[in-house]
Biotite code that builds the C-alpha atoms (Angstrom):
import biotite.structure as struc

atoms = struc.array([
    struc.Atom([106.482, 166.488, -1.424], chain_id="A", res_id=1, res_name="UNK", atom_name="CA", element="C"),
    struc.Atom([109.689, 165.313, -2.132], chain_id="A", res_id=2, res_name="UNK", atom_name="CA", element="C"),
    struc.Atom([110.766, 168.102, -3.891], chain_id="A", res_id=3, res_name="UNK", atom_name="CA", element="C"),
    struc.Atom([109.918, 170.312, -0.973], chain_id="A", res_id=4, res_name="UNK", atom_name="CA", element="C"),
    struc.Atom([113.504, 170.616, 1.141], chain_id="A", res_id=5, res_name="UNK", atom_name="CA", element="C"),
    struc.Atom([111.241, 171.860, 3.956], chain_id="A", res_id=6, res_name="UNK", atom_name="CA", element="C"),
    struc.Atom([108.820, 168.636, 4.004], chain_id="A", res_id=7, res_name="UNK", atom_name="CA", element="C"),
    struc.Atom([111.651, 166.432, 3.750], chain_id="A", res_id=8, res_name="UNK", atom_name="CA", element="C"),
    struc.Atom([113.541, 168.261, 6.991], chain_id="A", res_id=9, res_name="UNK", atom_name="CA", element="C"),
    struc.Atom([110.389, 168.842, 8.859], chain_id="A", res_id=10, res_name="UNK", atom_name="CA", element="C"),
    struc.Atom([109.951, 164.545, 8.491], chain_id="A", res_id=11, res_name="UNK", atom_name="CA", element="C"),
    struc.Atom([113.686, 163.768, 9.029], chain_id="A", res_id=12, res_name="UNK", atom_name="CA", element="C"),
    struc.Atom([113.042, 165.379, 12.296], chain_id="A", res_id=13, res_name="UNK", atom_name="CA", element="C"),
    struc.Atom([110.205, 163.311, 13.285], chain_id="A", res_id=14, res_name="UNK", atom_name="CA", element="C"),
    struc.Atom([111.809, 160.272, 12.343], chain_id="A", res_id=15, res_name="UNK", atom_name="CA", element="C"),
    struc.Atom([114.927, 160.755, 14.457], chain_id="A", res_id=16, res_name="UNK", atom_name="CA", element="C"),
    struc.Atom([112.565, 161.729, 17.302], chain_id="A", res_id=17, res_name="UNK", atom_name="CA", element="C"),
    struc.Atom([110.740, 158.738, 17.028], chain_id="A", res_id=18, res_name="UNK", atom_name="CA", element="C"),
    struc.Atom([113.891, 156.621, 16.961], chain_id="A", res_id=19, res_name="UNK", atom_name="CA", element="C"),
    struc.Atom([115.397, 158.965, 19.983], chain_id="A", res_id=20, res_name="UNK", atom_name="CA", element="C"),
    struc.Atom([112.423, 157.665, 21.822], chain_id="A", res_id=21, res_name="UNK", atom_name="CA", element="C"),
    struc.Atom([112.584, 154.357, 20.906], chain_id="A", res_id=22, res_name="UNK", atom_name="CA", element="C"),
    struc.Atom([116.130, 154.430, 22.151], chain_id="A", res_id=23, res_name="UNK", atom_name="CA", element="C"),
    struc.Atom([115.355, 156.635, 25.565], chain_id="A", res_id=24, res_name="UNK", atom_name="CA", element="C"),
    struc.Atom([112.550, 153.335, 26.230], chain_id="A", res_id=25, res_name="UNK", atom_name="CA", element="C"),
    struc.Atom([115.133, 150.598, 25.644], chain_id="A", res_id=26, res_name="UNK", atom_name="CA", element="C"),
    struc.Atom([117.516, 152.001, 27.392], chain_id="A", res_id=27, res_name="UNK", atom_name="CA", element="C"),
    struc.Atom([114.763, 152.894, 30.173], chain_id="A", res_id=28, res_name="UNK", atom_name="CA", element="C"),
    struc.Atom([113.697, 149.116, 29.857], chain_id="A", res_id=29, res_name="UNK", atom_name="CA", element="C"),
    struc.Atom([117.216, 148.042, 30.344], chain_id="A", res_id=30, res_name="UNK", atom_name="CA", element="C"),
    struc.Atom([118.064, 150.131, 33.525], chain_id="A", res_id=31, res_name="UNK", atom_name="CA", element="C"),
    struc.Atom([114.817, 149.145, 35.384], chain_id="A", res_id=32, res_name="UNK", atom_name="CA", element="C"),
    struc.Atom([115.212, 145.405, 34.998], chain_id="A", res_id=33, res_name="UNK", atom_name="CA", element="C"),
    struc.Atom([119.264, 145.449, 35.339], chain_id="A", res_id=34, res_name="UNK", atom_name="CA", element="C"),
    struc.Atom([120.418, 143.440, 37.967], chain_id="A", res_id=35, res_name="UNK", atom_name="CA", element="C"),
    struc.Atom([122.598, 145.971, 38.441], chain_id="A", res_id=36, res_name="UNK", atom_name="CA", element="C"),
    struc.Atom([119.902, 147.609, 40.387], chain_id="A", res_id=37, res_name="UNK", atom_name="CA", element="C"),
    struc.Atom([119.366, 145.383, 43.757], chain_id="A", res_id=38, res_name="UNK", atom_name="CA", element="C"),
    struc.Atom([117.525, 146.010, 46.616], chain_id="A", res_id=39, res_name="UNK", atom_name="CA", element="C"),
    struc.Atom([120.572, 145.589, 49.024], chain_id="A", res_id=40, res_name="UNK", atom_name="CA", element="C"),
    struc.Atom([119.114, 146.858, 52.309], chain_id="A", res_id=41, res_name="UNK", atom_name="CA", element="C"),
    struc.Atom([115.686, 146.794, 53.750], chain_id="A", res_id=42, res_name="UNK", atom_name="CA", element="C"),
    struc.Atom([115.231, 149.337, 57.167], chain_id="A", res_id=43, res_name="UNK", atom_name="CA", element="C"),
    struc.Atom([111.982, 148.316, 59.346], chain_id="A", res_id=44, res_name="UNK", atom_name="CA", element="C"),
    struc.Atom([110.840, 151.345, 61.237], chain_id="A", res_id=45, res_name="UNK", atom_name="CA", element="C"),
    struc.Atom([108.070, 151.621, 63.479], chain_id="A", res_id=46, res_name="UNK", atom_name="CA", element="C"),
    struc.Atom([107.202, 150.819, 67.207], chain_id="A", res_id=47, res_name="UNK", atom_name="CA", element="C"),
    struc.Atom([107.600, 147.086, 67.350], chain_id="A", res_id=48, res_name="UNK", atom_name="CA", element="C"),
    struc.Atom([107.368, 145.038, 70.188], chain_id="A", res_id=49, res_name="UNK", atom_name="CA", element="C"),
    struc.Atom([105.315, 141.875, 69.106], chain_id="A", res_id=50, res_name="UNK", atom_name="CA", element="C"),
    struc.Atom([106.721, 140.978, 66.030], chain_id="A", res_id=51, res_name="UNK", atom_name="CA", element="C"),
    struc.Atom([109.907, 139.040, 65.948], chain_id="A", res_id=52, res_name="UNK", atom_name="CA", element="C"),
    struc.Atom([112.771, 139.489, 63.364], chain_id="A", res_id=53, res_name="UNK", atom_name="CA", element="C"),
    struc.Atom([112.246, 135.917, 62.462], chain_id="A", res_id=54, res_name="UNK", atom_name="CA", element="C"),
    struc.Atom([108.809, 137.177, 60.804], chain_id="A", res_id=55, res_name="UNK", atom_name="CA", element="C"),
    struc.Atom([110.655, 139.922, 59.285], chain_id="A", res_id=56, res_name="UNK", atom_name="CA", element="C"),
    struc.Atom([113.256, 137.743, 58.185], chain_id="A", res_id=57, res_name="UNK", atom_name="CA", element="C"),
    struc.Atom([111.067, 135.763, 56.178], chain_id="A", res_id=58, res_name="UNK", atom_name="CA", element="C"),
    struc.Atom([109.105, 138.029, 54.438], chain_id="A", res_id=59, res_name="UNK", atom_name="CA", element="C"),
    struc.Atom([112.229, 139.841, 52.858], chain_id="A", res_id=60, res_name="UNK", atom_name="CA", element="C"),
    struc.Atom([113.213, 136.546, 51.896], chain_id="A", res_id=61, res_name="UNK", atom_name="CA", element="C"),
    struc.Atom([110.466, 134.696, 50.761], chain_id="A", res_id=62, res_name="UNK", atom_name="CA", element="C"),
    struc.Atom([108.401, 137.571, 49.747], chain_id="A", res_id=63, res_name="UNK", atom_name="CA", element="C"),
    struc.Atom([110.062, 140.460, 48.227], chain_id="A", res_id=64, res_name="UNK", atom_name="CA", element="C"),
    struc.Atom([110.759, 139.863, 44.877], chain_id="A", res_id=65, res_name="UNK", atom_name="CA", element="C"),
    struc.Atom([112.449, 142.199, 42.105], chain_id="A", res_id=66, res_name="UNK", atom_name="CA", element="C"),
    struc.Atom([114.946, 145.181, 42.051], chain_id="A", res_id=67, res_name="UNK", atom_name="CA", element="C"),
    struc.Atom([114.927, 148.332, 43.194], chain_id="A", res_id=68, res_name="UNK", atom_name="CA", element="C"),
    struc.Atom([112.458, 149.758, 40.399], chain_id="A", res_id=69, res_name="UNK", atom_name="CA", element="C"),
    struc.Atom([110.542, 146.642, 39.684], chain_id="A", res_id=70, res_name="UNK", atom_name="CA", element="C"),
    struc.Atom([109.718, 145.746, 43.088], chain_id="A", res_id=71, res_name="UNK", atom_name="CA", element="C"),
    struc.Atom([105.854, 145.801, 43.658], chain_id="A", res_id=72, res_name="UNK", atom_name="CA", element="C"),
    struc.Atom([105.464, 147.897, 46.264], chain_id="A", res_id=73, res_name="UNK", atom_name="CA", element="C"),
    struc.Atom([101.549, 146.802, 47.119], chain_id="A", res_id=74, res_name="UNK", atom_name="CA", element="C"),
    struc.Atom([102.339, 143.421, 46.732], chain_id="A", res_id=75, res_name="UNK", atom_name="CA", element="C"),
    struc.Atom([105.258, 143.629, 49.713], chain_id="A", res_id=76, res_name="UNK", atom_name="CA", element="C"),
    struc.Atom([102.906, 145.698, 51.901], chain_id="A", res_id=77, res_name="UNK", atom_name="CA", element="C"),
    struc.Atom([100.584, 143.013, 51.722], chain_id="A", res_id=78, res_name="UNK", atom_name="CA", element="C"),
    struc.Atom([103.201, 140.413, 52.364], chain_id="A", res_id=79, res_name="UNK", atom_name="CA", element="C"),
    struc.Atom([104.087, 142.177, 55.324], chain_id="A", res_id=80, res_name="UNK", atom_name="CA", element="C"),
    struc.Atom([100.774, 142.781, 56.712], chain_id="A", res_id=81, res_name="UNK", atom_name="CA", element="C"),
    struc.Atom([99.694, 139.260, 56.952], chain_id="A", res_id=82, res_name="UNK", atom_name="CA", element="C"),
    struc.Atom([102.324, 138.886, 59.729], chain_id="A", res_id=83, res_name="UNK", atom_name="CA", element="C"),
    struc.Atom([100.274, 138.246, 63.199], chain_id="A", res_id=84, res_name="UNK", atom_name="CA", element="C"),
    struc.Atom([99.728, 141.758, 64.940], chain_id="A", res_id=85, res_name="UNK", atom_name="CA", element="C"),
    struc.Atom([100.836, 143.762, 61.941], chain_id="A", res_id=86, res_name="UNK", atom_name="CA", element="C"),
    struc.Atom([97.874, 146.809, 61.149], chain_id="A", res_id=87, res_name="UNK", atom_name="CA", element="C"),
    struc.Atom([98.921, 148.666, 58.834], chain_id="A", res_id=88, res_name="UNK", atom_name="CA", element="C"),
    struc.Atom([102.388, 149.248, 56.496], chain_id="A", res_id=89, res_name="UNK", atom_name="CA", element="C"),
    struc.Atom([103.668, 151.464, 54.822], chain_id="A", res_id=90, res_name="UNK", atom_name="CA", element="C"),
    struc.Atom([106.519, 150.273, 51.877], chain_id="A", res_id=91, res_name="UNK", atom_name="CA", element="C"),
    struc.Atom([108.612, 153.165, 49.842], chain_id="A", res_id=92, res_name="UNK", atom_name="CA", element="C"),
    struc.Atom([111.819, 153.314, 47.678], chain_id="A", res_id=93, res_name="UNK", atom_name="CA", element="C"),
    struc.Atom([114.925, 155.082, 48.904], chain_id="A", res_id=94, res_name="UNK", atom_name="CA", element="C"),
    struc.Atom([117.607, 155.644, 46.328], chain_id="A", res_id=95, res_name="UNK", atom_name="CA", element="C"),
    struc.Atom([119.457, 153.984, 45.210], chain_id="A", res_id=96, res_name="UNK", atom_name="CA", element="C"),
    struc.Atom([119.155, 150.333, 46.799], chain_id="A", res_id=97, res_name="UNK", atom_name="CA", element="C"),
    struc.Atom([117.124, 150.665, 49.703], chain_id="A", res_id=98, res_name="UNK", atom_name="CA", element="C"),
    struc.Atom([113.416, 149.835, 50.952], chain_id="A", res_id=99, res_name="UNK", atom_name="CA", element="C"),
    struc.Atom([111.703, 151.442, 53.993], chain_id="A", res_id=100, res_name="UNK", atom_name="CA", element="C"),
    struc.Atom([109.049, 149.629, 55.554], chain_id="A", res_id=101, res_name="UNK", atom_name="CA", element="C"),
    struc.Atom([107.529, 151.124, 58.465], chain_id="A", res_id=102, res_name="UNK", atom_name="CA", element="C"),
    struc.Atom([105.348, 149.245, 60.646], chain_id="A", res_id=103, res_name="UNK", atom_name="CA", element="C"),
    struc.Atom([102.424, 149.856, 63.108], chain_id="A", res_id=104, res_name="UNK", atom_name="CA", element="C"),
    struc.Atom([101.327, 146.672, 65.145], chain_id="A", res_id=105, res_name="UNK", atom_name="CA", element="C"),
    struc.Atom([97.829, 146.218, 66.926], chain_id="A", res_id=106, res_name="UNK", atom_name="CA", element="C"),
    struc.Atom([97.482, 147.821, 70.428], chain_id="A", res_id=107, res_name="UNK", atom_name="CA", element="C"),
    struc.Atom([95.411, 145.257, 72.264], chain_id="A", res_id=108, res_name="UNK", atom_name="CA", element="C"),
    struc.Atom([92.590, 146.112, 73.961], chain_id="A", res_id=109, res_name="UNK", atom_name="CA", element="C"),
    struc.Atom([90.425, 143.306, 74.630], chain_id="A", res_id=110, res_name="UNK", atom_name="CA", element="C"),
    struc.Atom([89.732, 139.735, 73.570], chain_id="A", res_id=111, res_name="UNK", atom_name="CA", element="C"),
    struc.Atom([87.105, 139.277, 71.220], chain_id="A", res_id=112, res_name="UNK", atom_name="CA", element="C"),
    struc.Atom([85.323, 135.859, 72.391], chain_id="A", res_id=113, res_name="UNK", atom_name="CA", element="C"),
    struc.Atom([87.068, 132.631, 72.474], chain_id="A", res_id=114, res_name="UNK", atom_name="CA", element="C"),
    struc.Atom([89.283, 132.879, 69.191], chain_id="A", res_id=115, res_name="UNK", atom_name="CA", element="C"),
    struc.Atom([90.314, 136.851, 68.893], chain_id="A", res_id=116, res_name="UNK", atom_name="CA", element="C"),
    struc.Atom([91.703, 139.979, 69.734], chain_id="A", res_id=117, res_name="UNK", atom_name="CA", element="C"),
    struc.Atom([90.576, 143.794, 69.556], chain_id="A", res_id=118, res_name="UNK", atom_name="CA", element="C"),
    struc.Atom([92.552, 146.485, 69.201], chain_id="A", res_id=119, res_name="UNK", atom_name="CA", element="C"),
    struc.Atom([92.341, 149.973, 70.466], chain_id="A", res_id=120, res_name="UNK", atom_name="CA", element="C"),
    struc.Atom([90.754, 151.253, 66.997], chain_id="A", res_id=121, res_name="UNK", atom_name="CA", element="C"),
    struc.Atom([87.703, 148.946, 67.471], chain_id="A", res_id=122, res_name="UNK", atom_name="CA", element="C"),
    struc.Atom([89.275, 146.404, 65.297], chain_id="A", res_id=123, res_name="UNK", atom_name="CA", element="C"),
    struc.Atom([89.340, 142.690, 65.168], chain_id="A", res_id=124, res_name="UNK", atom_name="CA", element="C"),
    struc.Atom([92.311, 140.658, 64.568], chain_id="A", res_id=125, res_name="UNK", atom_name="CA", element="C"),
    struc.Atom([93.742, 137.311, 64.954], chain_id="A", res_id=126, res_name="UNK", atom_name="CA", element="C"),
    struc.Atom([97.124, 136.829, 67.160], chain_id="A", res_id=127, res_name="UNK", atom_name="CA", element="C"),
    struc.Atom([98.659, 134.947, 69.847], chain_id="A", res_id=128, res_name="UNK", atom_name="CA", element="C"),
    struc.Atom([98.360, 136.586, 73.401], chain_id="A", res_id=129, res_name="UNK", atom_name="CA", element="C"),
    struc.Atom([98.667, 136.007, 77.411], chain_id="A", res_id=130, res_name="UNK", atom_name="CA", element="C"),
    struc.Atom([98.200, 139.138, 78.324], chain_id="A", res_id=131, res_name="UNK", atom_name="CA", element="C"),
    struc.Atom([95.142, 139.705, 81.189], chain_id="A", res_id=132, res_name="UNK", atom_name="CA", element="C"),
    struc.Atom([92.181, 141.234, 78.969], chain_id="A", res_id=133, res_name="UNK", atom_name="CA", element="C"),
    struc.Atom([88.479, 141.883, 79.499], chain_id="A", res_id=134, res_name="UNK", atom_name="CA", element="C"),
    struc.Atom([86.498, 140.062, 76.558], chain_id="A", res_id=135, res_name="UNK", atom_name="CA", element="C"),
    struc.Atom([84.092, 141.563, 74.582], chain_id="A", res_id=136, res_name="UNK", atom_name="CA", element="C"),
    struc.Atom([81.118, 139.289, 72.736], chain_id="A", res_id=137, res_name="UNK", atom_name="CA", element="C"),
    struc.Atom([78.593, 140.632, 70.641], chain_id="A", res_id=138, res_name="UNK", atom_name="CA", element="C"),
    struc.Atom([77.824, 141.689, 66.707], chain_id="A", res_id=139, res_name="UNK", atom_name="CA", element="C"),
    struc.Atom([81.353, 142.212, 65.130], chain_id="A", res_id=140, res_name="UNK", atom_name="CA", element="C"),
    struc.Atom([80.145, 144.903, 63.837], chain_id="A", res_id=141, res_name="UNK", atom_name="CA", element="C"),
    struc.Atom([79.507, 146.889, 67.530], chain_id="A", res_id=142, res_name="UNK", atom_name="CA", element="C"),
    struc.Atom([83.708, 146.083, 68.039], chain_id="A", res_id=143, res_name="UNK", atom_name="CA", element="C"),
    struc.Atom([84.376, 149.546, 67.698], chain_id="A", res_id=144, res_name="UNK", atom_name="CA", element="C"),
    struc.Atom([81.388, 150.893, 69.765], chain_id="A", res_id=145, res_name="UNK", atom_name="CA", element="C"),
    struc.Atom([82.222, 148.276, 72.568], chain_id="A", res_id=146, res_name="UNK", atom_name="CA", element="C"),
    struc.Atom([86.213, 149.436, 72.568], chain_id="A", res_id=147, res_name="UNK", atom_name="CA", element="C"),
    struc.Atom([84.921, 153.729, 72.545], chain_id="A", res_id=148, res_name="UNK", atom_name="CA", element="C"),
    struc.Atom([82.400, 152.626, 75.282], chain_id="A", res_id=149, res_name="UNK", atom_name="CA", element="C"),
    struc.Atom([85.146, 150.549, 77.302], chain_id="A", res_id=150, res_name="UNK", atom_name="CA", element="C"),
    struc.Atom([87.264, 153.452, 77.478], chain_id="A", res_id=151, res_name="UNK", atom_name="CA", element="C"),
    struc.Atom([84.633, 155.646, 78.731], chain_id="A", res_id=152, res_name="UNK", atom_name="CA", element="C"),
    struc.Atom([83.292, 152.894, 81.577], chain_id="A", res_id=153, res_name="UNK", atom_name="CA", element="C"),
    struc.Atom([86.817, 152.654, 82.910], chain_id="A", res_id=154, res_name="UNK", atom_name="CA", element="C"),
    struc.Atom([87.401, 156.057, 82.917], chain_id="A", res_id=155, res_name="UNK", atom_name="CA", element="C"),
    struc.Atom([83.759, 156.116, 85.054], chain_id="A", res_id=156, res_name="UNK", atom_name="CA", element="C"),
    struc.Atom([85.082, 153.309, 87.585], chain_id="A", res_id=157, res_name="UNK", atom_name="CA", element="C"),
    struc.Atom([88.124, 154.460, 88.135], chain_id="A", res_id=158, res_name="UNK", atom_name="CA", element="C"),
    struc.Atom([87.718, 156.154, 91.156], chain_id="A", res_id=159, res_name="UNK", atom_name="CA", element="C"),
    struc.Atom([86.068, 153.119, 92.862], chain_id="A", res_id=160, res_name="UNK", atom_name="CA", element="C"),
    struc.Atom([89.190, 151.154, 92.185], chain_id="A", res_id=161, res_name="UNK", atom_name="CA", element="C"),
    struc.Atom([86.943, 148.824, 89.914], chain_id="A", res_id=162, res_name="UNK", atom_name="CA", element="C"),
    struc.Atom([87.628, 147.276, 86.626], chain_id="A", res_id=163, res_name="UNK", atom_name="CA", element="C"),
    struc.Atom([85.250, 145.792, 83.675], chain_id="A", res_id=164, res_name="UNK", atom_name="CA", element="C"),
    struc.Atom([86.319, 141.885, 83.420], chain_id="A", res_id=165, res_name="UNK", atom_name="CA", element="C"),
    struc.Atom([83.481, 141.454, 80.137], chain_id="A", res_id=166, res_name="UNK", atom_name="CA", element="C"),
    struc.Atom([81.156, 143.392, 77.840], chain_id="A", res_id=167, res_name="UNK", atom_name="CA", element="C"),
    struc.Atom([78.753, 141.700, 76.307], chain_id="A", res_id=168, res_name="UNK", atom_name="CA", element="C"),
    struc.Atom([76.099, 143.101, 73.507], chain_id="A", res_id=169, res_name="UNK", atom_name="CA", element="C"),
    struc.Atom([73.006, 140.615, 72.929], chain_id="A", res_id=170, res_name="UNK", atom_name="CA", element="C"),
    struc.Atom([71.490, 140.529, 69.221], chain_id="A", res_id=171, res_name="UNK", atom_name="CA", element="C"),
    struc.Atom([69.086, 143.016, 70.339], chain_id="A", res_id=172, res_name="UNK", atom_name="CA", element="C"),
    struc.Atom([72.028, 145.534, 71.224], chain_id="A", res_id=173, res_name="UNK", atom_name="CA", element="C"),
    struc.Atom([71.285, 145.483, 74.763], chain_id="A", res_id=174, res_name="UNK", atom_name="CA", element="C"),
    struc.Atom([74.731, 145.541, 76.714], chain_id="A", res_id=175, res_name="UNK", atom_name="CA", element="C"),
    struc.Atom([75.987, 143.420, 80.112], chain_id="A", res_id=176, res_name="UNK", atom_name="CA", element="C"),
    struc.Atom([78.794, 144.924, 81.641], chain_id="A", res_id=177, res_name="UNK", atom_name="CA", element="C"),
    struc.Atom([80.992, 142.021, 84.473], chain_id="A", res_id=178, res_name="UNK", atom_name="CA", element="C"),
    struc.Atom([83.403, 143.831, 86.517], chain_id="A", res_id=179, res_name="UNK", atom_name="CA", element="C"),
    struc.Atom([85.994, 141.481, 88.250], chain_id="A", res_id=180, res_name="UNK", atom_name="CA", element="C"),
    struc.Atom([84.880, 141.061, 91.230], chain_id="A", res_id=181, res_name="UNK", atom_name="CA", element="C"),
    struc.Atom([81.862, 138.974, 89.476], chain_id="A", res_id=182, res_name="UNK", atom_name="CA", element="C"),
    struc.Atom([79.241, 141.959, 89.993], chain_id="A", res_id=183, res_name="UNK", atom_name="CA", element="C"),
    struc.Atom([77.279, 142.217, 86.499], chain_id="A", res_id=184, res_name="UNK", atom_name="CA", element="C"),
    struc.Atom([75.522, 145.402, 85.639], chain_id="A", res_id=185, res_name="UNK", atom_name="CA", element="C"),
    struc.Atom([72.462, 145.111, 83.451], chain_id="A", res_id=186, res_name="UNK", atom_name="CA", element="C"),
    struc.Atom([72.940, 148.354, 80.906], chain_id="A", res_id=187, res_name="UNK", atom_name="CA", element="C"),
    struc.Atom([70.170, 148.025, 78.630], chain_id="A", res_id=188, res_name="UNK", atom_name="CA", element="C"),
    struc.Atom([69.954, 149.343, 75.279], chain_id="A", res_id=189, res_name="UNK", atom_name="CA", element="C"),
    struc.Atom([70.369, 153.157, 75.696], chain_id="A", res_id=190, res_name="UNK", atom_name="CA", element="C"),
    struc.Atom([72.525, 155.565, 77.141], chain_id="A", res_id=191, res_name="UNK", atom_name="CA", element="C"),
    struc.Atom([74.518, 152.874, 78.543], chain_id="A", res_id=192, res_name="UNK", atom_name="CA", element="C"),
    struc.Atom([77.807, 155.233, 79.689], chain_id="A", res_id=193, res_name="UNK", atom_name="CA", element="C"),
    struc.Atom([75.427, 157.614, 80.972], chain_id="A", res_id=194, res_name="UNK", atom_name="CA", element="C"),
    struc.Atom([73.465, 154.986, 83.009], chain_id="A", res_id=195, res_name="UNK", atom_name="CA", element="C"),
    struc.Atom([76.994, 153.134, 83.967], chain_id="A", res_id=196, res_name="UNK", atom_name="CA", element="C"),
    struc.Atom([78.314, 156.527, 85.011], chain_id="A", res_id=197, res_name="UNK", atom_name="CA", element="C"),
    struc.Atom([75.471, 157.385, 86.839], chain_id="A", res_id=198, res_name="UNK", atom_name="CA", element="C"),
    struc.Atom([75.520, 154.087, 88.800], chain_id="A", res_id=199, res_name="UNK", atom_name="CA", element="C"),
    struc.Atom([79.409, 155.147, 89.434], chain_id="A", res_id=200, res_name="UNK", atom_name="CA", element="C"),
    struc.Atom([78.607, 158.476, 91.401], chain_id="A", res_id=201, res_name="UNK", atom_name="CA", element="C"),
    struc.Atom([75.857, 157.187, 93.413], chain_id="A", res_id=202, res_name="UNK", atom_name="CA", element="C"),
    struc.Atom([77.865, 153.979, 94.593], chain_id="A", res_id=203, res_name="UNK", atom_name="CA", element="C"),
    struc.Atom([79.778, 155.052, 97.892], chain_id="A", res_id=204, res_name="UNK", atom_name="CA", element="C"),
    struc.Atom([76.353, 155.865, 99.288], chain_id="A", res_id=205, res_name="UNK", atom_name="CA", element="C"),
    struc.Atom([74.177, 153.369, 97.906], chain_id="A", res_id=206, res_name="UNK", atom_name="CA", element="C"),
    struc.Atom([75.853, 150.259, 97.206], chain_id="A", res_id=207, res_name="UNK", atom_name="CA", element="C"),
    struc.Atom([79.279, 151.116, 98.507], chain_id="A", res_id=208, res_name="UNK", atom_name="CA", element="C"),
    struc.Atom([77.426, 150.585, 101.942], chain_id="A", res_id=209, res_name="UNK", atom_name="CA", element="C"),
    struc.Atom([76.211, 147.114, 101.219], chain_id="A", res_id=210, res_name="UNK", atom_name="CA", element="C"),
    struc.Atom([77.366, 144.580, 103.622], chain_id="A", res_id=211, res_name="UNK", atom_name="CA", element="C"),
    struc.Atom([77.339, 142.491, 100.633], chain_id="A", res_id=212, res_name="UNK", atom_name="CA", element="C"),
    struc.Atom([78.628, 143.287, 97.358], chain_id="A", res_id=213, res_name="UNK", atom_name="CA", element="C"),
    struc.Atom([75.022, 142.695, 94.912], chain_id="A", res_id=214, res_name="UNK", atom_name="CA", element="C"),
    struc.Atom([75.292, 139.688, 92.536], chain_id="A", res_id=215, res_name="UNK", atom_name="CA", element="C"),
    struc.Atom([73.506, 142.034, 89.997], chain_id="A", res_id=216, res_name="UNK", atom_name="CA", element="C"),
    struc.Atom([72.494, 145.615, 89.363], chain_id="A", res_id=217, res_name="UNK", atom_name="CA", element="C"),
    struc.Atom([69.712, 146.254, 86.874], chain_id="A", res_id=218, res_name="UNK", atom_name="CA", element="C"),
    struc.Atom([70.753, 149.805, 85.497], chain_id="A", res_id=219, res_name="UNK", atom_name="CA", element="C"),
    struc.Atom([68.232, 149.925, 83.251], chain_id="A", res_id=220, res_name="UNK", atom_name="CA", element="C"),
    struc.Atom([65.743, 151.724, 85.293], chain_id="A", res_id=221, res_name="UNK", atom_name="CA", element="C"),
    struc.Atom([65.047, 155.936, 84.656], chain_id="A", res_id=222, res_name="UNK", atom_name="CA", element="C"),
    struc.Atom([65.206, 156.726, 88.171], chain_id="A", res_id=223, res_name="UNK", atom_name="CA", element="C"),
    struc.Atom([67.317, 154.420, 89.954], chain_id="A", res_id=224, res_name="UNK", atom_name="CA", element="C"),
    struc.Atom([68.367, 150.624, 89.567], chain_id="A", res_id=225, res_name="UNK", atom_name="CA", element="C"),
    struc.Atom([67.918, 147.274, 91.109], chain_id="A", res_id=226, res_name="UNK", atom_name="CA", element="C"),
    struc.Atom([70.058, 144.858, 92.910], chain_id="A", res_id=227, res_name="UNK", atom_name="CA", element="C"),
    struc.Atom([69.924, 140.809, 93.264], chain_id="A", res_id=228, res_name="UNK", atom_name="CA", element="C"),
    struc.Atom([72.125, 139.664, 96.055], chain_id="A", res_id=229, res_name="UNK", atom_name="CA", element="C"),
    struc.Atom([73.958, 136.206, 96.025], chain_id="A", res_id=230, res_name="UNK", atom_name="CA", element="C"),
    struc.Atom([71.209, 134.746, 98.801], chain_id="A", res_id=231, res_name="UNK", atom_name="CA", element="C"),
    struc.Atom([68.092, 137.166, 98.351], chain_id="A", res_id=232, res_name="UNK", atom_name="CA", element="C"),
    struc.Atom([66.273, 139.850, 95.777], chain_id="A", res_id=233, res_name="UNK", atom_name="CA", element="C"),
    struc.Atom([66.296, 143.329, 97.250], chain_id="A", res_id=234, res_name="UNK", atom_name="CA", element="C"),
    struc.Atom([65.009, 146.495, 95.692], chain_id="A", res_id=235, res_name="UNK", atom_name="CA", element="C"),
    struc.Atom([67.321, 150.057, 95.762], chain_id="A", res_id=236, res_name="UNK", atom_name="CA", element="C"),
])
């Protein structure tokens, strides 16, 4: 082989393009952990009204760790989205020094029980609020049925100038709906926004005409319903 000028040339030029590699990896190696390569600016996008720069603050501080290419990008998301009514982030590079985070915040819709919040997606969280908001109580895992069906019972009282204060959804999936002026309508298990919105059109000439607002309205039957007043029982 060594005797073979062609061998010999054909192996020189693997050699050098094994050390030209070599050398192209180094000097990769040494460009993406140079500290000449900071992350100088970090731009938060998004519609944000709930969390403060303070948060912010501290998570670019305290969190973000490495330059521009060795930053881990999951592990900064994450940082982020453990903030109090952060949902989702997004984190990506922009050459040469600068990281884009954009985030989306929970949309409240309702409180879920004593400790927590849902959002408009049917999601539960955990965050700080005064805002006035129905509660919802039931399986978590009926959240996003009870925020789809919330939608649809406002949408169905609307035009009676009435609100729902509470939904509740027993173990056995049958739902309670309390609007706020303390009336509680008794849903059942099925059909409940058909029953609900049925109970809407008739209620200008059936209860609408009450002299007293019911207590209770038992929904639940497939012709009608039933009221309980505050004093006495009375069919309708």
């Amino acid at each position: 082989m060594w005797d073979r000028p062609e061998a010999l040339s054909t192996i020189s030029s693997l050699l050098f393009g094994v050390f030209a590699l070599g050398l192209l990896y180094i000097g990769i190696l040494v460009t993406v952990h140079s500290p000449l390569f900071p992350v100088r600016e970090v731009v938060i996008t998004g519609s944000i009204s709930r969390v403060t720069p303070t948060q912010i603050d501290n998570v670019v501080h305290r969190e973000l760790r490495g330059t521009f290419f060795t930053i881990n990008l999951d592990a900064s998301r994450l940082a982020f989205e453990k903030l109090p009514w952060v949902r989702k982030v997004q984190v990506r590079r922009q050459w040469p020094d600068r990281l884009e985070v954009t985030l989306e915040e929970h949309a409240v819709l309702a409180r879920w029980r004593q400790d927590g919040l849902v959002n408009t997606h049917g999601e539960i969280f955990t965050a700080a609020s005064d805002d006035p908001l129905p509660v919802f109580s039931g399986p978590p895992e009926l959240a996003g049925d009870m925020a789809t069906n919330y939608a649809a019972f406002d949408r169905a009282l609307a035009p009676l100038g009435r609100r729902v204060q509470d939904i509740r959804v027993s173990e056995r999936r049958a739902w309670t709906v309390q609007l706020e002026d303390g009336m509680t309508l008794e849903l059942g298990r099925e059909r409940v926004v058909e029953r609900l919105s049925k109970f809407a059109d008739a209620y200008v000439t059936s209860v609408g005409l009450m002299k007293e607002p019911p207590r209770m309205v038992d929904l639940r039957y497939p012709n009608g319903f039933a009221v309980r007043l505050k004093t006495v029982n009375k069919g309708a």
